[in-house]
Backbone as CSV, one residue per row, in Angstrom:
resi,resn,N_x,N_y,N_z,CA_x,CA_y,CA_z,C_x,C_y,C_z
1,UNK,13.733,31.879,25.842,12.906,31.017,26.656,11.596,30.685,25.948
2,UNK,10.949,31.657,25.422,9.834,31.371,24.739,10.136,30.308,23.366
3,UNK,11.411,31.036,22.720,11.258,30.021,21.564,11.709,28.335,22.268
4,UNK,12.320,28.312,22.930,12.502,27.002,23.868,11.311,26.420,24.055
5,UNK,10.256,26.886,24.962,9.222,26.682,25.187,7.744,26.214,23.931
6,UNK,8.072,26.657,23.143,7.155,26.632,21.428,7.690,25.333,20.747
7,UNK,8.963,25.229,21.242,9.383,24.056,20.234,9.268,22.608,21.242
8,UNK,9.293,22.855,22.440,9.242,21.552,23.233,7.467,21.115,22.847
9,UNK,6.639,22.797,22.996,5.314,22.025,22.689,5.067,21.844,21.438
10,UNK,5.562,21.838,20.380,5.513,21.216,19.125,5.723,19.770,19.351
11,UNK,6.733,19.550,19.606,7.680,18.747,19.680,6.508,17.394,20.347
12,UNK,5.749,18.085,21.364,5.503,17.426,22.301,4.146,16.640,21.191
13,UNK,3.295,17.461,20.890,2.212,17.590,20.116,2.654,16.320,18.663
14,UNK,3.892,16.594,18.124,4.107,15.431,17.439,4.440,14.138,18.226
15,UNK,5.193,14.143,19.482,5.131,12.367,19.497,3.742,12.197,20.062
16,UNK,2.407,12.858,20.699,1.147,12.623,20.925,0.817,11.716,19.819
17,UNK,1.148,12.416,18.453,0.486,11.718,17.376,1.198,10.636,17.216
18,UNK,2.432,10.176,16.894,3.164,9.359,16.731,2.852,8.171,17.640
19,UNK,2.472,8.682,19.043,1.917,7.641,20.051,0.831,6.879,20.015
20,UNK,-0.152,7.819,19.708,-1.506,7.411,18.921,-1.447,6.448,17.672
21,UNK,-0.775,6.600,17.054,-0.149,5.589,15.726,0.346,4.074,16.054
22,UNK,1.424,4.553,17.242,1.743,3.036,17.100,1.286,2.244,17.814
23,UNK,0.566,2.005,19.654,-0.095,1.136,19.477,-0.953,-0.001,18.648
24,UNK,-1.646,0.382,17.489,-2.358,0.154,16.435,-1.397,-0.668,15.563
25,UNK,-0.345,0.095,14.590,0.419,-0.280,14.242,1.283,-1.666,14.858
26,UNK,1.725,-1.450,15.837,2.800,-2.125,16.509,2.173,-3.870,17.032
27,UNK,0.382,-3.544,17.952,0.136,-4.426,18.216,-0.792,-5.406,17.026
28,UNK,-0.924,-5.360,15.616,-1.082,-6.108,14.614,-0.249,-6.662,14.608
29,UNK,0.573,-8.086,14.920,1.392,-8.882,14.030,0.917,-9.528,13.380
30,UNK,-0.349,-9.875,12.991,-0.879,-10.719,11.798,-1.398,-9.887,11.046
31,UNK,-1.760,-10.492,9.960,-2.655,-9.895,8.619,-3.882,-9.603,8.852
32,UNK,-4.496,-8.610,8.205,-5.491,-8.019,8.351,-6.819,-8.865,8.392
33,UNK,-7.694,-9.018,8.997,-8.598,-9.674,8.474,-9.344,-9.364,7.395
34,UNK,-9.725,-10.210,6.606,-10.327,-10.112,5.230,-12.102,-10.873,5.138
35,UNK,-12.338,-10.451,3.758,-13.653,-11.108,3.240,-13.108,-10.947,1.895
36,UNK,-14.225,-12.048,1.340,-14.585,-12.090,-0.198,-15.614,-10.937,-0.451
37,UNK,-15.318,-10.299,-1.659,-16.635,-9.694,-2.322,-17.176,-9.926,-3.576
38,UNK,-17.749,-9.612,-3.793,-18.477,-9.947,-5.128,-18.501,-8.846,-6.335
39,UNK,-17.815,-8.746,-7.247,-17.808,-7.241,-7.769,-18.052,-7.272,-9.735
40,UNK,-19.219,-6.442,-9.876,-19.231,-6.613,-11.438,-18.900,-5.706,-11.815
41,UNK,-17.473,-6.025,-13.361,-17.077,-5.242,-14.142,-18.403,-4.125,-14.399
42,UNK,-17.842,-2.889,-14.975,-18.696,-2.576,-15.841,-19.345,-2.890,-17.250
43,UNK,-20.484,-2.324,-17.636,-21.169,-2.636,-18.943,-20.543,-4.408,-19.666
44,UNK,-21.807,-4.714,-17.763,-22.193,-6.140,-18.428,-20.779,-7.069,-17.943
45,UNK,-19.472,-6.607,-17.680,-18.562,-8.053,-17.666,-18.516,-8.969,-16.789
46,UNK,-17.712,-10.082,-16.540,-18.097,-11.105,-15.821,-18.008,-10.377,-14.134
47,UNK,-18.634,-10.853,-13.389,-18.245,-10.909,-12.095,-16.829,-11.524,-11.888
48,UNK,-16.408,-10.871,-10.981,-15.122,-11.381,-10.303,-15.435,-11.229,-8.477
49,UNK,-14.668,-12.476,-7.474,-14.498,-12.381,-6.103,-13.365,-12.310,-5.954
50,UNK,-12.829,-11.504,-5.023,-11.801,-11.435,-4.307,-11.352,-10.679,-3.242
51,UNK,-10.424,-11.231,-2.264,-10.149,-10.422,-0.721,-10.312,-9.254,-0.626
52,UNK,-11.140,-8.770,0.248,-10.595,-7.599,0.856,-10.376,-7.237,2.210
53,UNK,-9.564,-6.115,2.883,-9.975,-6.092,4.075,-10.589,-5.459,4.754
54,UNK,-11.149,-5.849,5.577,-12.306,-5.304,6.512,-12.550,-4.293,7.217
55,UNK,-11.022,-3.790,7.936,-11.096,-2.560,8.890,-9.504,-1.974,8.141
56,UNK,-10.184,-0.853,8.547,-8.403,0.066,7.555,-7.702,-0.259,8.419
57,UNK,-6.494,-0.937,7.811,-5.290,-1.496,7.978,-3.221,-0.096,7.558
58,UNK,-2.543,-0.501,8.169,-1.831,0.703,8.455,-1.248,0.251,6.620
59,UNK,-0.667,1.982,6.089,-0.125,2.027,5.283,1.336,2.840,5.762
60,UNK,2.569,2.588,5.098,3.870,3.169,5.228,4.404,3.227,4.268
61,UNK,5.008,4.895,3.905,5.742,5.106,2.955,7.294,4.697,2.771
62,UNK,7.573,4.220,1.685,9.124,3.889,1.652,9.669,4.039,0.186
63,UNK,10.444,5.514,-0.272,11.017,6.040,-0.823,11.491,5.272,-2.223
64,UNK,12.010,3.687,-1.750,12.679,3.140,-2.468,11.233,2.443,-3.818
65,UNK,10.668,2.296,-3.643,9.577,2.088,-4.710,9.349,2.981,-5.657
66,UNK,10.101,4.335,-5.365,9.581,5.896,-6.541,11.086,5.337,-7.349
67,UNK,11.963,4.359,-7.198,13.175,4.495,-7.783,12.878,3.754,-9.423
68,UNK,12.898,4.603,-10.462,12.230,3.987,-11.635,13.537,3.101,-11.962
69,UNK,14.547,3.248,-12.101,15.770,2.228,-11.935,16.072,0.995,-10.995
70,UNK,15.100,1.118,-9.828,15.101,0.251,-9.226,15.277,-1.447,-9.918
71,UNK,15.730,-2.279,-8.966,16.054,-3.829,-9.299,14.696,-4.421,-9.009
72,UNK,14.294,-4.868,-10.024,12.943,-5.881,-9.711,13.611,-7.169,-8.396
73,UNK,14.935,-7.403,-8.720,15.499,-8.526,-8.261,15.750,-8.490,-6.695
74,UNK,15.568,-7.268,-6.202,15.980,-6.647,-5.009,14.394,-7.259,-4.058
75,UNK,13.124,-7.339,-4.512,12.146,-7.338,-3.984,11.886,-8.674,-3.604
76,UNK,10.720,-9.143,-2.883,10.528,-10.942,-2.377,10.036,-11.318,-3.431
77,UNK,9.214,-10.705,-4.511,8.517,-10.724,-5.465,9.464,-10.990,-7.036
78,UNK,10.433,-11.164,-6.845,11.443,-11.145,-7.904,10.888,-12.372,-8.732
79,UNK,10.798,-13.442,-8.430,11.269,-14.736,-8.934,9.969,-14.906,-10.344
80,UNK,8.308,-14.298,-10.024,7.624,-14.127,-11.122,7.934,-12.675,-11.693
81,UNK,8.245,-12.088,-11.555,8.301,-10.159,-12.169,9.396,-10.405,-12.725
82,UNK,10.477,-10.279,-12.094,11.928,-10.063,-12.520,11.987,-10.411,-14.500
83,UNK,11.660,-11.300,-14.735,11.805,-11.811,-16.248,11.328,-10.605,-17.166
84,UNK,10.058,-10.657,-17.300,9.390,-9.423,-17.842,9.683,-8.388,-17.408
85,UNK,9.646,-7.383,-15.898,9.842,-6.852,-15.340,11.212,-6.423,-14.757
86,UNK,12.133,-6.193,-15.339,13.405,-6.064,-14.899,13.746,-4.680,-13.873
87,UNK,13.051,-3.993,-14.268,13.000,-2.512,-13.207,11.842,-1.955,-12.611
88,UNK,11.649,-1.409,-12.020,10.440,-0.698,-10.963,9.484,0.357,-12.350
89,UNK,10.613,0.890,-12.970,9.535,1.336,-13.963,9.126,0.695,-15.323
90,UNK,9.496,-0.130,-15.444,8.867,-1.671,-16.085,7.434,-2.272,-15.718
91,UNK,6.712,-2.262,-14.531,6.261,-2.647,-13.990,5.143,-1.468,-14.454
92,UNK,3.898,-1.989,-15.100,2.495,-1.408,-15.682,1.903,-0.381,-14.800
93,UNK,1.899,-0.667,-13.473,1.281,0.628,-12.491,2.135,1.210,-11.836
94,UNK,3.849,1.473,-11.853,4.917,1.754,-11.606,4.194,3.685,-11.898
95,UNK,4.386,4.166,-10.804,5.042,4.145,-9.127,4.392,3.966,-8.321
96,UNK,3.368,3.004,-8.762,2.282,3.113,-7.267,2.727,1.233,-7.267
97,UNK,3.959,0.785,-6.826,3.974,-0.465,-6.126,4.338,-0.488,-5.121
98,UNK,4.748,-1.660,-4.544,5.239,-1.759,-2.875,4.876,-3.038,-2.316
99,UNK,5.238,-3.150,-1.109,4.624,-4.294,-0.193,3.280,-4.437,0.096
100,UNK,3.128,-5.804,0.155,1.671,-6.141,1.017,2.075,-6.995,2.219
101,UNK,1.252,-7.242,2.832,1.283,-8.129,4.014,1.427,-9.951,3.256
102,UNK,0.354,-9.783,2.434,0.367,-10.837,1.885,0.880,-11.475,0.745
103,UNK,1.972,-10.757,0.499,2.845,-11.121,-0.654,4.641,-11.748,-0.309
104,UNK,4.241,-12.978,-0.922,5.831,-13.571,-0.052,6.776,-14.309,-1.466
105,UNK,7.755,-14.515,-1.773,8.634,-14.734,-2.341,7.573,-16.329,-2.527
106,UNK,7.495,-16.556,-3.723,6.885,-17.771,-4.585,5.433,-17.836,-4.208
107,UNK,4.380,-16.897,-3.620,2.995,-17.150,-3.474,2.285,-16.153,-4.650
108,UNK,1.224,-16.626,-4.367,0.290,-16.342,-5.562,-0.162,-14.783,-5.410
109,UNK,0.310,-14.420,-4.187,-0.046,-12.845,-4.083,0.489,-12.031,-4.531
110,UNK,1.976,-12.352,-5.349,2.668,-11.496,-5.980,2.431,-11.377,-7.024
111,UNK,2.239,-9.516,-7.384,2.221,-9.135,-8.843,0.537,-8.718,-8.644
112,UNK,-0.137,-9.303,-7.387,-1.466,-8.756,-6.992,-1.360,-7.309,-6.901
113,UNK,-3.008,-7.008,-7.501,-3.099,-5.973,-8.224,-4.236,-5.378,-6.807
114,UNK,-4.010,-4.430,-5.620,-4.565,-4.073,-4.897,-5.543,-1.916,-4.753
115,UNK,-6.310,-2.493,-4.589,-6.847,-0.632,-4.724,-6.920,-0.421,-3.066
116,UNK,-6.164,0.894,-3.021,-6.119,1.300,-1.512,-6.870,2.441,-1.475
117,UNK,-7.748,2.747,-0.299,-8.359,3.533,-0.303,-8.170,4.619,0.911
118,UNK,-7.660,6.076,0.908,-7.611,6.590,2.266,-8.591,6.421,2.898
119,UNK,-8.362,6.023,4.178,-9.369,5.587,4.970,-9.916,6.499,5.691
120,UNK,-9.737,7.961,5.832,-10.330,9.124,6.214,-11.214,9.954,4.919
121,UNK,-10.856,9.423,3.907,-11.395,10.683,2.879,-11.114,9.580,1.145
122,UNK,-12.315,9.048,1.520,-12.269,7.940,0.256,-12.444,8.585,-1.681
123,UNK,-12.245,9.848,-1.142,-11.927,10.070,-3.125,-10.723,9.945,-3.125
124,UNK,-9.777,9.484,-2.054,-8.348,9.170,-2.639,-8.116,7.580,-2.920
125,UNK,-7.637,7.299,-3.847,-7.359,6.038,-3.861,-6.207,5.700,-5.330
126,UNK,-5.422,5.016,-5.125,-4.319,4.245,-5.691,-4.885,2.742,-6.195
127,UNK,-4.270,2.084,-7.735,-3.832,0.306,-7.622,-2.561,0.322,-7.557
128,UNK,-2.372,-0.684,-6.589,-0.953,-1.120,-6.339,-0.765,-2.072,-6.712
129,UNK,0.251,-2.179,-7.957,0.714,-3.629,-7.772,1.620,-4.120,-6.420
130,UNK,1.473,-5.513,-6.108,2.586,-5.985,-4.665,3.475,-6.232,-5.516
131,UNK,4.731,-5.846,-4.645,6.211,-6.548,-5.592,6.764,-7.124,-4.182
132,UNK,6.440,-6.592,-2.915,7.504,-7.052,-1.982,6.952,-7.125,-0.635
133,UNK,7.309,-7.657,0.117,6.905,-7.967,1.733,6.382,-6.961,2.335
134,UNK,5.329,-6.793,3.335,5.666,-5.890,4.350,4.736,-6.290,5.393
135,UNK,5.711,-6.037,6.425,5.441,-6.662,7.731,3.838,-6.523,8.223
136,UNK,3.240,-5.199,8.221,2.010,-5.133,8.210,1.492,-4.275,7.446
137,UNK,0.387,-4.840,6.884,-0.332,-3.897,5.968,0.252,-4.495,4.737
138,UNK,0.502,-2.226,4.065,1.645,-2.200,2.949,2.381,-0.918,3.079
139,UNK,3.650,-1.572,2.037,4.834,-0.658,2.900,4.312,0.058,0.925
140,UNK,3.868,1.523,0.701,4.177,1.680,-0.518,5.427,2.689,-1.148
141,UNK,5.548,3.459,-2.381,5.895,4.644,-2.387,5.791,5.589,-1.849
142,UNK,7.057,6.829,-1.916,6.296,7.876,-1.557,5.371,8.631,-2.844
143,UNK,5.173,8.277,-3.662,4.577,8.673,-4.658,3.029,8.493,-4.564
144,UNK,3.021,6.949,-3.964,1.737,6.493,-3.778,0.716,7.097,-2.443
145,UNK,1.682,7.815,-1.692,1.593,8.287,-0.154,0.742,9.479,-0.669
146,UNK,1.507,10.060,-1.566,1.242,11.395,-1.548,-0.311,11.658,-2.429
147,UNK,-0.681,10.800,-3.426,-1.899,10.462,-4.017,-2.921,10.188,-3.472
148,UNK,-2.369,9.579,-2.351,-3.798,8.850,-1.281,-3.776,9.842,0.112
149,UNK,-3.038,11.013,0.009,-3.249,11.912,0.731,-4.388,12.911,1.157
150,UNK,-4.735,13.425,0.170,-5.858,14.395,0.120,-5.278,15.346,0.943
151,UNK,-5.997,15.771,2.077,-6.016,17.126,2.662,-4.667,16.658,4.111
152,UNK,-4.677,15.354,4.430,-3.934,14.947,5.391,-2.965,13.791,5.143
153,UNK,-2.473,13.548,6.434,-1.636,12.263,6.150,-2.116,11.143,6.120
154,UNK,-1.534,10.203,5.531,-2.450,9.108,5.609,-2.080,8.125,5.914
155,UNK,-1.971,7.019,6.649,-1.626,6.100,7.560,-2.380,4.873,7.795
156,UNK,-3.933,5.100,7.370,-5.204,3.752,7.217,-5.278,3.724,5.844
157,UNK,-5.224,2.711,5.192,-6.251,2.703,3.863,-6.867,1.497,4.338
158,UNK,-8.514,1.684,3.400,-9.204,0.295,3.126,-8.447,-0.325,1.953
159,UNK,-8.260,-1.479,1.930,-7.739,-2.296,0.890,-8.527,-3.613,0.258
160,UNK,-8.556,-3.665,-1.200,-9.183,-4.694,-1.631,-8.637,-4.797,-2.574
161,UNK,-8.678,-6.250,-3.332,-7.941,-7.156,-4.302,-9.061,-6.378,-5.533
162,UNK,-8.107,-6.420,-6.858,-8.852,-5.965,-7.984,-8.406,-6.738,-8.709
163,UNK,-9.075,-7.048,-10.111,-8.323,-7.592,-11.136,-7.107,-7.149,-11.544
164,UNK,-5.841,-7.573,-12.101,-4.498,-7.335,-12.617,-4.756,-5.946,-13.680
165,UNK,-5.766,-6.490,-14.500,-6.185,-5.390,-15.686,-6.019,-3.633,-14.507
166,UNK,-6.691,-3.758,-13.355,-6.718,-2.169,-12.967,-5.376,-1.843,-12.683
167,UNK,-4.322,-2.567,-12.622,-2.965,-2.191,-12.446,-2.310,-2.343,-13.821
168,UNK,-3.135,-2.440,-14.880,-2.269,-2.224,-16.156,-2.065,-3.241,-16.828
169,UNK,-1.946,-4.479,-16.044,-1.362,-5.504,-16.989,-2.929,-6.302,-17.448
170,UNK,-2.769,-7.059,-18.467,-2.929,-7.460,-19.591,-3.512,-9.088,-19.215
């Protein structure tokens, strides 16, 4: 009876959290809202602007991005990557890629080079390259999950656009 009792309130204690999650999650169907920023290289280089977003936005892990064999061709992002890029570990910041919200099969957001930041405990942070869709937010690795973890789980990052160079490429 007791162990009955220990596991229903576990049990119970995880969908609390899970509940807490998805409102948030669930009622975003659009993209995050964003701003421009203004950001100078170091020692002296040009300024660069570009998106970021504003309030931490949900992150989700999905397994299939740690696959270094993976098909570039499999992703929405295929049609610029795929050539150069034929596999997941081909790809310059490979294993930290995945979905963005804003990356769609022939737009300019693909192959965008994004820095995520845990949004509870900001010495964690990842660049992601986007290779593929995701419904909200970004859907990344679990590789990338586990980096931007720190002491907990992580489920918000702040996100902002970086130059291509911080994801490796050239």
């Amino acid at each position: 009876m007791i162990y009955r009792t220990t596991v229903a309130f576990i049990f119970t204690l995880f969908l609390t959290q899970v509940a807490r999650a998805l409102p948030q999650a669930c009622s975003d169907h659009t993209s995050p809202a964003s701003k421009s920023v203004q950001h100078h290289l170091p020692n002296g280089g040009t300024p660069y602007t570009l998106a970021s977003v504003q309030a931490p936005t949900v992150v989700t892990c999905d397994p299939k991005f740690d696959i270094p064999n993976g098909f570039v061709s499999t992703v929405a992002c295929a049609n610029p990557l795929e050539p150069e890029y034929p596999f997941f570990k081909d790809i310059p910041s490979f294993p930290f890629i995945g979905g963005a919200y804003d990356a769609e099969a022939g737009s300019d957001n693909c192959g965008a080079c994004w820095k995520l930041t845990n949004a509870d405990n900001e010495g964690y942070y990842i660049h992601l390259t986007a290779i593929d869709r995701a419904a909200v937010g970004f859907n990344i690795g679990v590789s990338g999950c586990n980096a931007l973890r720190g002491d907990g789980i992580v489920t918000k990052v702040n996100a902002e656009k970086v130059p291509a160079s911080f994801c490796g490429f050239t």
